[in-house]
C-alpha positions in Angstrom: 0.0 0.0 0.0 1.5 3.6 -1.1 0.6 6.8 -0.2 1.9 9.7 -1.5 1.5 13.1 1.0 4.0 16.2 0.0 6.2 14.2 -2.2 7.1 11.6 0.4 6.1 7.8 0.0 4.8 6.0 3.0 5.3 2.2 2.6 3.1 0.1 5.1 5.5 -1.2 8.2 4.7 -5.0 8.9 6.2 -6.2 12.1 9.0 -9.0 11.4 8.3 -12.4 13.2 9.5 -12.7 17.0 12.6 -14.7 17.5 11.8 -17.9 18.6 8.6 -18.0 17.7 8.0 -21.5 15.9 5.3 -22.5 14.1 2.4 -24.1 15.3 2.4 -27.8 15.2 -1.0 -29.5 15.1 -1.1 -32.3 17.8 -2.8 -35.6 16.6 -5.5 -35.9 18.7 -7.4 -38.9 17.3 -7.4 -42.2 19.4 -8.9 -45.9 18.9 -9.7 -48.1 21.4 -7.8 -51.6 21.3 -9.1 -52.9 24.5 -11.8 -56.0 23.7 -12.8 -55.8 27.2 -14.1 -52.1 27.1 -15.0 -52.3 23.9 -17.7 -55.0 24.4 -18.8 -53.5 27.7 -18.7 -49.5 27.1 -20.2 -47.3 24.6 -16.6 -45.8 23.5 -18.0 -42.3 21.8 -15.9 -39.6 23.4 -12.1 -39.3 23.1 -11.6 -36.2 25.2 -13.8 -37.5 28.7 -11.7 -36.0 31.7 -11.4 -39.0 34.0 -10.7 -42.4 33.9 -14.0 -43.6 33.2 -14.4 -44.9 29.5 -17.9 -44.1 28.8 -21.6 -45.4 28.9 -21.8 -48.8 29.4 -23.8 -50.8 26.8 -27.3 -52.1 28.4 -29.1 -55.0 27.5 -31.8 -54.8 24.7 -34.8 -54.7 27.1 -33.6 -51.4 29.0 -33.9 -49.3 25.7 -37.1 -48.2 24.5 -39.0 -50.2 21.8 -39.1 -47.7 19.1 -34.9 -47.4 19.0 -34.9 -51.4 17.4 -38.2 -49.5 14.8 -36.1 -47.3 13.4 -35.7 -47.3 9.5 -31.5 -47.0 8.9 -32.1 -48.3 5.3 -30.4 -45.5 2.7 -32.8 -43.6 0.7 -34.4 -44.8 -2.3 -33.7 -43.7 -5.7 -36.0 -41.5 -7.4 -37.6 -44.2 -9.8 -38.3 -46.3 -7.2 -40.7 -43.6 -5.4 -44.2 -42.8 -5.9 -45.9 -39.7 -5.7 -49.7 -41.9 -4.2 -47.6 -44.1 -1.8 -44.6 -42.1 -0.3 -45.5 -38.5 -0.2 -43.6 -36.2 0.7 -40.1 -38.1 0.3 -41.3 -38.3 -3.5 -41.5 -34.8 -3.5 -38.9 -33.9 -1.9 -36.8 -36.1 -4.1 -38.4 -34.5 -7.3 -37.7 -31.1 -6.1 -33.9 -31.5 -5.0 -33.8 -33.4 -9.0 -35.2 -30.3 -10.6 -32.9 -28.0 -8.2 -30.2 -30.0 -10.1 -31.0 -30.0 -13.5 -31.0 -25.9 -13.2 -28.2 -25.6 -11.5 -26.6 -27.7 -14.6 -28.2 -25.7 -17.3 -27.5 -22.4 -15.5 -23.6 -23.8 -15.4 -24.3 -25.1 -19.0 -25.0 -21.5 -20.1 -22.1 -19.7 -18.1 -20.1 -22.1 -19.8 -21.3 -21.3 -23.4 -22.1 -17.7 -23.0 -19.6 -16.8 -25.7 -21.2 -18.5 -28.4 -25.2 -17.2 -27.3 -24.3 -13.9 -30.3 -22.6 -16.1 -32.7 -23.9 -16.5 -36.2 -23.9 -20.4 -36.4 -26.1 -20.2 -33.1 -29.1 -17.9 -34.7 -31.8 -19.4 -36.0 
């Protein structure tokens, strides 16, 4: 940055790095557990628990509630599979995140070609 005032040039000062100073050296933080025992007795989810103890322990099926074993972990279905009578709102939504797409192609589509919109070979 220069700034000229009454013929004189000001160049911006930036302080020089402190002596000593090293750079920061990111500490690898991540752990796995290798124990079987607490691994098959403990629910081992956080790393960074102050203490010694190692985390939840793991309860038999019957002290959970009923809807938890209900749940539907299967991945999404595709688009063609879906219909619009028998799955509502997941086949809408499914349409509508399609169609957000396929503009978001054509709008790159014509970014990409915008050169050739006022050529002669592209009139009609």
């Amino acid at each position: 940055m220069l700034r000229v005032i009454a013929h004189k040039v000001f160049r911006r000062q930036y302080s020089p790095p402190k002596a000593g100073a090293a750079a920061a050296v990111k500490v690898d933080k991540s752990f796995v557990e290798e124990d079987a025992e607490k691994l098959a007795t403990h629910v081992c989810i956080n790393a960074y628990i102050q203490g010694d103890e190692p985390g939840p322990k793991i309860l038999a099926n019957s002290e959970y509630p009923e809807w938890l074993f209900k749940l539907d972990l299967k991945p999404p279905r595709a688009f063609e599979d879906l219909d619009a009578e028998k799955d509502g709102w997941a086949y809408w939504r499914a349409l509508r995140k399609r169609q957000i797409e396929q503009n978001r192609r054509i709008q790159n589509l014509k970014t990409r070609f915008l050169h050739l919109q006022n050529s002669p070979s592209m009139k009609k």
